[in-house]
N, C-alpha and C positions, 0 to 999 in steps of 0.2 A: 436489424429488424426484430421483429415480436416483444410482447411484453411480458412472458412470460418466463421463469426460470427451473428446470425439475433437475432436481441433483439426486443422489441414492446418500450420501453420507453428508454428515454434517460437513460444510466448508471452512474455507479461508477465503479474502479476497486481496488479488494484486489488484491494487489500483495503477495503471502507469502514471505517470509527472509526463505531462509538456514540459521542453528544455524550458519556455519561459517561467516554469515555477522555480528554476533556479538562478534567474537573473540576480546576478549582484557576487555568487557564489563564482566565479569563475577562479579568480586567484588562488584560492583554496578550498576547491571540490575536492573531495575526497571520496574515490569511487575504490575501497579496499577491496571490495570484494568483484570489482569488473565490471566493464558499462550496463546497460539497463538490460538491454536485448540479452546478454551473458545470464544476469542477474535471472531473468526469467524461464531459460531454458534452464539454470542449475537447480530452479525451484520444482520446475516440470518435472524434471527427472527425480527429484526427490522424491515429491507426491507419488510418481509412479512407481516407487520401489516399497511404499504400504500401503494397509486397506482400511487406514478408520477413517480417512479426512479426504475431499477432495478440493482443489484450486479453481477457482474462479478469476480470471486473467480480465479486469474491465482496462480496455482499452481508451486514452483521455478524450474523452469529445472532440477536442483540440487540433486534435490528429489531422481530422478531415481538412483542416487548411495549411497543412507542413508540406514541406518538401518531395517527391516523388521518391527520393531515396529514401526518408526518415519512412513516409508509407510501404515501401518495399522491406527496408529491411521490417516494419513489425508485421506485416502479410508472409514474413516466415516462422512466426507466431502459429501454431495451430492448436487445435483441439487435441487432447492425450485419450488414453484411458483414464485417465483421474484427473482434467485437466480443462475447462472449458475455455475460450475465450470470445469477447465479451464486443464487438466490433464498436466503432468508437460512435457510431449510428445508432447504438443498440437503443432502445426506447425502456429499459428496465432499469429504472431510477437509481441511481446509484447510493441514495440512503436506504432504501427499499436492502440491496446487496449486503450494506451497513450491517442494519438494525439486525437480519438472519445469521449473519457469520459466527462464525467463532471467533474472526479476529479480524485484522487489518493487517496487511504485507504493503510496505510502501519504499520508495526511491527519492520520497521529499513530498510527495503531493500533499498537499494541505488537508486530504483526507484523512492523513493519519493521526493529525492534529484533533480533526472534527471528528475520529474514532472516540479519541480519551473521553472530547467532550461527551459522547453520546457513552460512556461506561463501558466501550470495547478494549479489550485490547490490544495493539499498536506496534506492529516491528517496523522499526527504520534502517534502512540496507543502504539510506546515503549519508551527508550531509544536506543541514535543512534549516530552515527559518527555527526552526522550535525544539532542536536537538538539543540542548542544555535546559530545557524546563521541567527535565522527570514524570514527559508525560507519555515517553514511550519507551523500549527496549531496543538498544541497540548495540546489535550483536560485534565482535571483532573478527568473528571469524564464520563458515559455512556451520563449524562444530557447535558453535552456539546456536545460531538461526536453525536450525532442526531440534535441538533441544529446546528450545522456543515451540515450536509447531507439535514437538509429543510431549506437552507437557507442561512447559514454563510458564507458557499465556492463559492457564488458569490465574486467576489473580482473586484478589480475596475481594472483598464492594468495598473495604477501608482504603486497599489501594485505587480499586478503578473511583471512587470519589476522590482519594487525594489528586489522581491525576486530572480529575475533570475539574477541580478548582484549579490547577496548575494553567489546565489551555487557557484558560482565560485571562491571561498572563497577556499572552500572542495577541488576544483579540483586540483586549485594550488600549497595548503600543499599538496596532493598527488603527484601532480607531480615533488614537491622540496625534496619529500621524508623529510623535516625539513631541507635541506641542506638552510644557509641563502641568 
């Protein structure tokens, strides 16, 4: 519910992925750092252990038509002290989320893609449609992904333009469908 969103420090936002943004990825997922649910509690806990930045957790609209267990295990998702999240119902536009951030935290959603475009910055914690296009950060380890979050994901506008001419890479094979 609401449309509204009030944080005390500048953010971050996880976007989660619907598993169907990874169709096609099955044979070679590559989840280094733990499935998504993992992935999210080790961010929570990060956030919660400083004070300049807080996590905005936007749960994928998607949601509402999964599984009773996929809705259970993310209904063990909660609110931290540094830590909001975002119910997949929520009515607060998720470019709206975008545009405000400091960055982009993602698992594959095509958000993070649509971050470079919009000159955000962009961490990718999976395997993805558009992980070989240099339009976002992806870490190998926890040790990187925090130094990412104090710090890294300042980027210079030469890099957040080169990556915003990069998404557009993605966009094009999707729109040629491979057609040449």
């Amino acid at each position: 519910g609401g449309s509204k969103l009030t944080t005390k420090k500048p953010y971050f936002v996880y976007f989660s992925n619907s598993d169907d943004e990874a169709v096609g990825f099955w044979e070679s997922w590559d989840e280094k750092l733990g499935n998504q649910i993992d992935v999210v509690k080790k961010l929570q806990e990060f956030f919660g252990e400083q004070e300049d930045f807080e996590l905005i957790i936007r749960l994928h609209p998607n949601l509402q038509n999964k599984s009773e267990s996929q809705k259970r295990d993310w209904s063990m998702i909660r609110d931290t002290r540094k830590s909001k999240v975002l119910a997949a119902d929520s009515q607060i536009p998720s470019y709206k989320l975008l545009d405000h951030s400091l960055g982009v935290i993602t698992f594959g959603s095509t958000i993070g893609l649509e971050a470079a475009f919009s000159r955000k910055p962009s961490l990718l914690l999976a395997d993805s449609g558009y992980d070989k296009l240099g339009v976002c950060d992806k870490p190998n380890d926890w040790e990187e992904d925090f130094l990412w979050i104090n710090g890294k994901h300042y980027l210079t506008q030469e890099e957040l333009e080169y990556r915003r001419k990069r998404a557009c890479i993605r966009g094009f094979y999707l729109e040629l469908g491979g057609i040449q």
